[in-house]
N, CA, C and O of each residue as an XYZ file, in Angstrom:
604
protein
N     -29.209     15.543     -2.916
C     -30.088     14.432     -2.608
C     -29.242     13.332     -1.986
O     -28.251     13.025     -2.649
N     -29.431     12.690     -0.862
C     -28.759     12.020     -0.385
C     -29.530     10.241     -0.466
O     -30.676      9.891     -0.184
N     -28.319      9.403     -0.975
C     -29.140      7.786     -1.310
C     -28.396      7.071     -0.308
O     -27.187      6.933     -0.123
N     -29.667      6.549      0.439
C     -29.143      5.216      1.252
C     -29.416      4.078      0.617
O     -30.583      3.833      0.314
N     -28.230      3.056      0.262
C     -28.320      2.034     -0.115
C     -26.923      1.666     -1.463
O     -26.296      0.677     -1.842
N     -27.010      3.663     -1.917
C     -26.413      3.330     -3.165
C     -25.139      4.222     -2.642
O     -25.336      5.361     -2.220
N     -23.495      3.513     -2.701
C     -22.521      4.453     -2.731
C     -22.195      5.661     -3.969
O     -22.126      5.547     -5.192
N     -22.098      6.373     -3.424
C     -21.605      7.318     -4.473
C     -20.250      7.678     -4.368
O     -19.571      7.240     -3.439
N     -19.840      8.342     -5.122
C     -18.313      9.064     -5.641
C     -18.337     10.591     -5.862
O     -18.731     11.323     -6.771
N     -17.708     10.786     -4.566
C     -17.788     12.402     -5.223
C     -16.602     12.940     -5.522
O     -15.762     12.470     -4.754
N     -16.113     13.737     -6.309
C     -14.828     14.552     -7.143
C     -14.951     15.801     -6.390
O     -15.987     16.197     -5.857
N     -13.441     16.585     -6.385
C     -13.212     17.806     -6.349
C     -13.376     18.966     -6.934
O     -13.249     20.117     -6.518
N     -13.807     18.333     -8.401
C     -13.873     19.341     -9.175
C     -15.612     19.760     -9.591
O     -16.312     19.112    -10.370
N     -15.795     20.304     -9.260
C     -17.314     21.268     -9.340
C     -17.780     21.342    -10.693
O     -17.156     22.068    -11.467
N     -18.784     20.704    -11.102
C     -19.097     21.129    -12.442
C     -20.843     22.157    -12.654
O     -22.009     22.234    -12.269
N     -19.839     22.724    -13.529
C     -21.119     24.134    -13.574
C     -21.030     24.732    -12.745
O     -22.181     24.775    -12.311
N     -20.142     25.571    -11.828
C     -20.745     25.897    -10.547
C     -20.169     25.677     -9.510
O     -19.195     24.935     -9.632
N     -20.443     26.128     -8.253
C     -20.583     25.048     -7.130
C     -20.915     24.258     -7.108
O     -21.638     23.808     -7.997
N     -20.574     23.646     -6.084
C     -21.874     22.064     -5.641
C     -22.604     22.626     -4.502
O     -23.754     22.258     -4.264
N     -22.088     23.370     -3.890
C     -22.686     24.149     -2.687
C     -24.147     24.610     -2.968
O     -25.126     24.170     -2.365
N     -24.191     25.852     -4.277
C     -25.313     26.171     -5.017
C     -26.438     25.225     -5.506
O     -27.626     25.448     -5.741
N     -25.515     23.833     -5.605
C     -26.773     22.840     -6.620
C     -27.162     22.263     -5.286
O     -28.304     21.822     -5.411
N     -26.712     22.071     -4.056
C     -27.480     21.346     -2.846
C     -28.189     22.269     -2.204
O     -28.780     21.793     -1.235
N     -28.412     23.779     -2.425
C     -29.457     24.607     -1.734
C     -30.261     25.025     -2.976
O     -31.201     25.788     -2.752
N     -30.043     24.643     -4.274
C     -31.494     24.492     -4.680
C     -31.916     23.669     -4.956
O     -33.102     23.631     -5.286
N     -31.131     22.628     -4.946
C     -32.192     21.394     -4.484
C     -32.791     21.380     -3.326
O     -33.862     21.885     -3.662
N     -32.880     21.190     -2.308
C     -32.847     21.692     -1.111
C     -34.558     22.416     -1.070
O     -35.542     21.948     -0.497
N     -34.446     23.836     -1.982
C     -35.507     25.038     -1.730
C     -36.551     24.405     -3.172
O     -37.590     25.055     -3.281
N     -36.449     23.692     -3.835
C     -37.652     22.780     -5.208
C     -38.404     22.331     -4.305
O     -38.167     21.429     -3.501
N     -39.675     23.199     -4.477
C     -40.817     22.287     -3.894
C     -41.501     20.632     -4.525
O     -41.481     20.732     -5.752
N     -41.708     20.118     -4.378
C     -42.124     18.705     -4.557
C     -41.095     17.973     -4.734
O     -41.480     16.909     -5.219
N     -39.675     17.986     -4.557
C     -38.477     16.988     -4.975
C     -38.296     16.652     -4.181
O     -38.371     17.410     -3.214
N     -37.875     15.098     -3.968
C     -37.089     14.064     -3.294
C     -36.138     14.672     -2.256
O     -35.991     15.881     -2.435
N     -35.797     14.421     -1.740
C     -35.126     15.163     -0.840
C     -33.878     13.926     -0.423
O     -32.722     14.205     -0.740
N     -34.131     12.651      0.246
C     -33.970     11.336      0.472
C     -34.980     10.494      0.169
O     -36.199     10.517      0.334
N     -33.544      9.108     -0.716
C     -34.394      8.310     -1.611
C     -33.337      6.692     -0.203
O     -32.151      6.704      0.127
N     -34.406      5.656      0.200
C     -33.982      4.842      0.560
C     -34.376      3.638     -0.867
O     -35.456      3.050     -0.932
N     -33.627      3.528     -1.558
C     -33.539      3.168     -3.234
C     -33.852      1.339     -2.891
O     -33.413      0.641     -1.977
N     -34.672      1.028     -3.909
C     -34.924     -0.783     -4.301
C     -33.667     -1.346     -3.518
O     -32.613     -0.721     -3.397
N     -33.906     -2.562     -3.019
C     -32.385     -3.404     -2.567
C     -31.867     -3.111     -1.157
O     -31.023     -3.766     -0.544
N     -32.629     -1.826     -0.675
C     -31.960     -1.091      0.404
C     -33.299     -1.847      1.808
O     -34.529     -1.828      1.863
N     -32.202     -2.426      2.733
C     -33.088     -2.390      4.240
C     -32.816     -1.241      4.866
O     -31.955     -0.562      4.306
N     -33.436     -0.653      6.195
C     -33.176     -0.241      7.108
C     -34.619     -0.559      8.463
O     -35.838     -0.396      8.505
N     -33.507     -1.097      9.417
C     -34.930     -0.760     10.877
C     -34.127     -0.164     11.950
O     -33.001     -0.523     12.295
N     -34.934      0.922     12.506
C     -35.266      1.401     13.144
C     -36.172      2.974     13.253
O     -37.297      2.997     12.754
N     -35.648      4.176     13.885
C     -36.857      5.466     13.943
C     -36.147      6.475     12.903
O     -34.945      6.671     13.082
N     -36.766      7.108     11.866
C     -36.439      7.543     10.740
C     -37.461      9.052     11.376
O     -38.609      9.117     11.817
N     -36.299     10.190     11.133
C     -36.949     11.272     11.605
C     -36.382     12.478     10.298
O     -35.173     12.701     10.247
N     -37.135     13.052      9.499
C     -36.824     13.806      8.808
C     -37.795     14.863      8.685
O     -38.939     14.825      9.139
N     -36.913     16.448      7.610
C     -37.553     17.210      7.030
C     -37.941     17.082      5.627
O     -37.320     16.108      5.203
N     -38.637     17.564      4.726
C     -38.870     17.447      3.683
C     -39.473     16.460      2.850
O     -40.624     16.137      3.146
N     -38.835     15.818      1.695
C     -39.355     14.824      1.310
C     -38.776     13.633      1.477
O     -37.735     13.803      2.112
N     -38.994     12.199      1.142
C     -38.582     10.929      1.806
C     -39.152      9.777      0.773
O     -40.271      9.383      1.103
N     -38.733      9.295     -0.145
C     -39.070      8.305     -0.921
C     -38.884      6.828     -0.572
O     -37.750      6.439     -0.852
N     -39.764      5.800      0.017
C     -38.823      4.765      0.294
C     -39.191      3.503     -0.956
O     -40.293      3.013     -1.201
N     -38.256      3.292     -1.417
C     -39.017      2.159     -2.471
C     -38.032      0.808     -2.145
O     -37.715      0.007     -3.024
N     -37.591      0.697     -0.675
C     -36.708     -0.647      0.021
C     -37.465     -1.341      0.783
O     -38.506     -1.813      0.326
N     -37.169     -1.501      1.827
C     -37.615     -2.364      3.097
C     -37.380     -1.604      4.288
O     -36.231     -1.405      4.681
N     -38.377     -1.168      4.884
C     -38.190     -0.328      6.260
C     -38.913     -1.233      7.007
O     -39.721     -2.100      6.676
N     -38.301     -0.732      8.512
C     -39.318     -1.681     10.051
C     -38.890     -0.647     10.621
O     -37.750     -0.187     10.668
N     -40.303     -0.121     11.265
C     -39.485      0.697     12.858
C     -40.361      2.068     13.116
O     -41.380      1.736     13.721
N     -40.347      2.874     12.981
C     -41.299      4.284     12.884
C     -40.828      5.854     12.522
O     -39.973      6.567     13.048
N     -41.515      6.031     11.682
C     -41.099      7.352     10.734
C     -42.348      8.608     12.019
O     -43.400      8.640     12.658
N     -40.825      9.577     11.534
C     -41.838     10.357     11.866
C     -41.210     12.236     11.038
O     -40.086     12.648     10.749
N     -42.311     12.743     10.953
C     -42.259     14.086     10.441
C     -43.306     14.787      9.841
O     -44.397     14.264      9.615
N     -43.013     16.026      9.552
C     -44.549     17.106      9.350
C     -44.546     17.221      8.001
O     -45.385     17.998      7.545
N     -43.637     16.506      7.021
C     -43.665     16.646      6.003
C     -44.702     15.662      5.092
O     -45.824     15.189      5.268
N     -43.487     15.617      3.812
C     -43.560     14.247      3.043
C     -43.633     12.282      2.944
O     -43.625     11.940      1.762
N     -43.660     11.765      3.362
C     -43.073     10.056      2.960
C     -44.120      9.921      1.621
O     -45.320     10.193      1.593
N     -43.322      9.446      0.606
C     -43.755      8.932     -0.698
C     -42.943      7.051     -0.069
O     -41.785      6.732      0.199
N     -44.459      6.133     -0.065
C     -43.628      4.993     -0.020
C     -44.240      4.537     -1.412
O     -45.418      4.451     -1.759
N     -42.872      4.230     -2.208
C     -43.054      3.915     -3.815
C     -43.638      2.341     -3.928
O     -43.563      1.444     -3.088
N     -44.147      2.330     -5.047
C     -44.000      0.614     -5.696
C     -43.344     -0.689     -5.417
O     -42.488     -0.924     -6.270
N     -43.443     -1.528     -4.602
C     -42.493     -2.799     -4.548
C     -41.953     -2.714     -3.187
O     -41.457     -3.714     -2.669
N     -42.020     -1.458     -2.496
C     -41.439     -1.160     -1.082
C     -42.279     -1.878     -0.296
O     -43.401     -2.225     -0.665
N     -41.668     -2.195      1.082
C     -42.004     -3.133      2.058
C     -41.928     -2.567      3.168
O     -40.935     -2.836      3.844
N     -43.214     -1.343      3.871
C     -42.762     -0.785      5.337
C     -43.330     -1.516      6.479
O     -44.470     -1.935      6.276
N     -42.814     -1.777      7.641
C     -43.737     -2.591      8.688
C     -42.937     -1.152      9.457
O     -41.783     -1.104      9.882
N     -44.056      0.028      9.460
C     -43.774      1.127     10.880
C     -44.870      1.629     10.874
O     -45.767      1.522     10.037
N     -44.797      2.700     12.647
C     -46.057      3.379     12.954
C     -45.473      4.594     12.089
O     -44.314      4.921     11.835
N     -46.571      5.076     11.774
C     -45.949      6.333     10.865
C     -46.826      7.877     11.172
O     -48.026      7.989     10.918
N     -46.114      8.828     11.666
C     -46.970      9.936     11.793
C     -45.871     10.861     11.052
O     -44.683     11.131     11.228
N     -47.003     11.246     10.024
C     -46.162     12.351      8.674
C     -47.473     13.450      8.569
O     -48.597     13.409      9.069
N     -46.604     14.748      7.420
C     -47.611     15.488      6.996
C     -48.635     14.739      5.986
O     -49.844     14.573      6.151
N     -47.953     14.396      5.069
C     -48.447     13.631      4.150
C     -48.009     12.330      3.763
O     -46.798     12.179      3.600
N     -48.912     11.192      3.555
C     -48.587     10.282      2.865
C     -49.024      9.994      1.688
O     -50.199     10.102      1.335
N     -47.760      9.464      0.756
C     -48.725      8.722      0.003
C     -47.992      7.443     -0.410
O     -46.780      7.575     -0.578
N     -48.526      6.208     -0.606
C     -49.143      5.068     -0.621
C     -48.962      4.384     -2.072
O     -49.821      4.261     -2.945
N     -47.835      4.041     -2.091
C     -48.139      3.176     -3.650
C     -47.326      1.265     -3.266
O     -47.256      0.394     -4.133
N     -46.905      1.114     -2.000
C     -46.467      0.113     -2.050
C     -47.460     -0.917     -0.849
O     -48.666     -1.130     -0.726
N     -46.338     -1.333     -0.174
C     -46.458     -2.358      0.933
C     -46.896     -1.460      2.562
O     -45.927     -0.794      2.926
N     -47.974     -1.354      3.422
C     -47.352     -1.014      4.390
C     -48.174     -1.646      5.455
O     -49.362     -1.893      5.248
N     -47.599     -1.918      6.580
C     -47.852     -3.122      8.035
C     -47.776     -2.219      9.216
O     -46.785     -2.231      9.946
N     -49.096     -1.204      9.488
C     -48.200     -0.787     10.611
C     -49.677      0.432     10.710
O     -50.347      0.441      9.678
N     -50.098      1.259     11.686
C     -50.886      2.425     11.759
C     -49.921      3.510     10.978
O     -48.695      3.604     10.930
N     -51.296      4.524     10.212
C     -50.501      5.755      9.149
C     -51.477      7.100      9.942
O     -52.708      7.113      9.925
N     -50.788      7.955     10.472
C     -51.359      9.300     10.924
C     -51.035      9.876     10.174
O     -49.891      9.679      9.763
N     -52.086     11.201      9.402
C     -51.152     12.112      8.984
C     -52.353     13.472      9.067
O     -53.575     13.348      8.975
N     -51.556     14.789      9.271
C     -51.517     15.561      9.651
C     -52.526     16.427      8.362
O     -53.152     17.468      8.564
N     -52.462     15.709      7.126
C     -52.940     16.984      6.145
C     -54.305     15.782      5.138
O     -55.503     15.896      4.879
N     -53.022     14.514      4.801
C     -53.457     13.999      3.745
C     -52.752     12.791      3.831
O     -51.581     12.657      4.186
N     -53.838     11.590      3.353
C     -53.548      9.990      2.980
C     -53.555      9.789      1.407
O     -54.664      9.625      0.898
N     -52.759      9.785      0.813
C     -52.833      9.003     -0.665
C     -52.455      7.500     -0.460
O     -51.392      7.055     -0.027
N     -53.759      6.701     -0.938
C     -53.626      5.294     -1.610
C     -53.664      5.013     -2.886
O     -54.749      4.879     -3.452
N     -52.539      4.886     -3.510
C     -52.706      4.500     -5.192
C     -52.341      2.959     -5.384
O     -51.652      2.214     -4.688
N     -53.076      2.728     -6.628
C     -52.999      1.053     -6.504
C     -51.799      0.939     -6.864
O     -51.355      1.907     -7.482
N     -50.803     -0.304     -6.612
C     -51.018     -1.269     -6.490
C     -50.959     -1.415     -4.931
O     -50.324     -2.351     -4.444
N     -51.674     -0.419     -4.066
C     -50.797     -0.320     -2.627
C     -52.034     -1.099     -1.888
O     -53.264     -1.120     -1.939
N     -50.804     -1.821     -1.058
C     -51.883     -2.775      0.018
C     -51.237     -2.188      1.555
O     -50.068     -2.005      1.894
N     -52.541     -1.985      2.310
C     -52.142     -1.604      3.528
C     -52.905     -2.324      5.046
O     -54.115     -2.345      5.276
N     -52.196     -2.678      5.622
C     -52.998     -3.386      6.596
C     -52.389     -2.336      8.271
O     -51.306     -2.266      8.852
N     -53.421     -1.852      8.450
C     -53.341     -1.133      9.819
C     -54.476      0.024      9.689
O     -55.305      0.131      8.785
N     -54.352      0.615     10.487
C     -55.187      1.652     10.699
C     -54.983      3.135      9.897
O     -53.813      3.503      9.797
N     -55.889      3.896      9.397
C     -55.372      5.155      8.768
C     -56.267      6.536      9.475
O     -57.496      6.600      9.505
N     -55.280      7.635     10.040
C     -56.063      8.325     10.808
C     -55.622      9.708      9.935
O     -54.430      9.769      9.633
N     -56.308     10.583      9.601
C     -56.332     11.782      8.754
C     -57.207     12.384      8.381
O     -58.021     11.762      7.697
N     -57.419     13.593      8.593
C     -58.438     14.783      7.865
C     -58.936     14.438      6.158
O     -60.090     14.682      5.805
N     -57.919     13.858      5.207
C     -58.520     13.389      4.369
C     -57.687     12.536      3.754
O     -56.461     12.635      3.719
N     -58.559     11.433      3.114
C     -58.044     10.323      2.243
C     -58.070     10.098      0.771
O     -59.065     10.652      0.303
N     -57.449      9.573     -0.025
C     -57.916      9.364     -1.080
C     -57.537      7.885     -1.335
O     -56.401      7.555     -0.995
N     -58.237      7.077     -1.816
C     -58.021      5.724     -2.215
C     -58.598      5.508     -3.933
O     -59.644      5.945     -4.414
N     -57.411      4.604     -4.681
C     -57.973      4.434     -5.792
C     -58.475      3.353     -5.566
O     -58.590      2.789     -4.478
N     -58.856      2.951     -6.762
C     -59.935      1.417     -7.169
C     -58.397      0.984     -7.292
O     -57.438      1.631     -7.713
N     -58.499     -0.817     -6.597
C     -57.092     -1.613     -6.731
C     -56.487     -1.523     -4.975
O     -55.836     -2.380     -4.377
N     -56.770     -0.738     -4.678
C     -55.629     -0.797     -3.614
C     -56.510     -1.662     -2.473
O     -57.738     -1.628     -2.400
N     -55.690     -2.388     -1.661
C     -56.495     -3.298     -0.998
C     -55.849     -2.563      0.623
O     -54.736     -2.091      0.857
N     -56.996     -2.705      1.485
C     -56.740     -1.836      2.631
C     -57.522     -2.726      3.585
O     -58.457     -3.236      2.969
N     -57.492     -3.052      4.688
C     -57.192     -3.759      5.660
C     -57.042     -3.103      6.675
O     -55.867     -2.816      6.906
N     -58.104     -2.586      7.701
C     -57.840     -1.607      8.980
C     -59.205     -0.638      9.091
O     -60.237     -0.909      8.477
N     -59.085      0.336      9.818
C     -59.994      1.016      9.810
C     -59.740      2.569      9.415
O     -58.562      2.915      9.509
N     -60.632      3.527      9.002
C     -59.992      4.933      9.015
C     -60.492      5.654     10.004
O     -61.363      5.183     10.735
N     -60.010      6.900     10.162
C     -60.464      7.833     11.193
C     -60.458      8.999     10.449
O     -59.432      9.116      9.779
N     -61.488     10.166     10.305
C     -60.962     11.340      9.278
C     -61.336     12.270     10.487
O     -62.491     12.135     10.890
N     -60.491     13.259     11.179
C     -60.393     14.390     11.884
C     -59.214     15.396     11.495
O     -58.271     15.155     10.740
N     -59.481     16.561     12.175
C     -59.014     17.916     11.722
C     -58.022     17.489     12.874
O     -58.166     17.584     14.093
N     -56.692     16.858     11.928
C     -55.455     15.774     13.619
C     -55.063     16.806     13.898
O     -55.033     16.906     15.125
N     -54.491     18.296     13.061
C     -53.829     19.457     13.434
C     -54.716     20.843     13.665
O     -54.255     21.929     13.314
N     -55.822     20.740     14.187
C     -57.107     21.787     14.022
C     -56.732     22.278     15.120
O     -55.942     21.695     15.863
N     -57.294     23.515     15.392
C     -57.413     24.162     16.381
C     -58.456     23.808     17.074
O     -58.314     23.426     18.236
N     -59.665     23.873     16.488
C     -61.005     23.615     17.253
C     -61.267     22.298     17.247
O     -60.503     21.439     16.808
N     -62.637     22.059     17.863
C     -63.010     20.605     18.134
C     -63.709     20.428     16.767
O     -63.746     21.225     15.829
N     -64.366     18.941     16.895
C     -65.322     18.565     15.849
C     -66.190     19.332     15.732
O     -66.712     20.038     16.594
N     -66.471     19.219     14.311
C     -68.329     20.235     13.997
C     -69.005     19.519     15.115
O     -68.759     18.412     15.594
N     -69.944     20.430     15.432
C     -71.192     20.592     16.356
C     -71.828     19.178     15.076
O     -71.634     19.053     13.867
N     -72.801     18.126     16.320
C     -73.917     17.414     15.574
C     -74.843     18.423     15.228
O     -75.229     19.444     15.797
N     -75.185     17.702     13.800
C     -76.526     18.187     13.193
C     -77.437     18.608     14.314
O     -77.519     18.003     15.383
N     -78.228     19.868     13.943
C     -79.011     20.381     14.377
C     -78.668     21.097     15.684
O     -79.148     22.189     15.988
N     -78.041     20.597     16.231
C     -77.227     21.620     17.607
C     -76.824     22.873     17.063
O     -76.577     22.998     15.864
N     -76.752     23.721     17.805
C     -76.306     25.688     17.700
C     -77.451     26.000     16.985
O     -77.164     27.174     16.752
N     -78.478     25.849     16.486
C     -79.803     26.255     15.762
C     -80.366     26.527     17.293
O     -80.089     25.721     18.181
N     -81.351     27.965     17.624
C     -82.527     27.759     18.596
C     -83.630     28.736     17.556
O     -84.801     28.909     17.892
């Protein structure tokens, strides 16, 4: 797992193991962190990753990927953001595309636009913008209007 914000220390000596082994299964854990931009931490500019992506700092600038962004509690993003999934528990200033799925959990306030096949918003979260719900990664077009393809 790699932390921006926080130095680490790494030793020569391997415990349990490789270290080689413990970074490819971390690595292959479905739902884990992958990169954490940790409390205290800025960064601006274009943030391009695989996997998962936690930001619970201060970002400006535009994310992009087919995956994950978890923006945590207390975090502060001002970017355009096109991900697989989001989800939504902090600050964010900016349009959110995503490819599968929108999670809004409270205490999350969002002011911009949200475009995605589906959303979920709890009670609490204050949202500011408009949504769009389409099939963003579909093959086909929109359902036919009511009553059309019937003769």
């Amino acid at each position: 797992m790699a932390l921006l914000g926080k130095k680490e220390e790494k030793t020569n000596v391997p415990l349990l193991g490789s270290s080689r082994r413990e970074d490819e299964s971390v690595a292959t854990r479905p739902g884990e962190v992958h990169t954490l931009l940790g409390k205290g931490s800025e960064f601006e500019g274009k943030l391009t990753f695989e996997g998962q992506v936690r930001i619970d700092g201060k970002f400006n600038g535009q994310i992009v990927t087919k995956d994950v962004l978890v923006i945590g509690d207390g975090a502060r993003v001002q970017a355009e953001i096109n991900a697989g999934t989001v989800i939504i528990n902090g600050t964010v200033e900016g349009n959110v595309r995503a490819s599968q799925l929108i999670e809004l959990h409270a205490p999350a306030r969002v002011k911009g636009n949200l475009e995605s096949p589906a959303l979920i918003m709890d009670r609490g979260v204050i949202f500011e913008g408009t949504s769009k719900m389409e099939n963003l990664g579909g093959k086909g077009g929109p359902p036919p209007p009511p009553g059309e393809g019937k003769k």
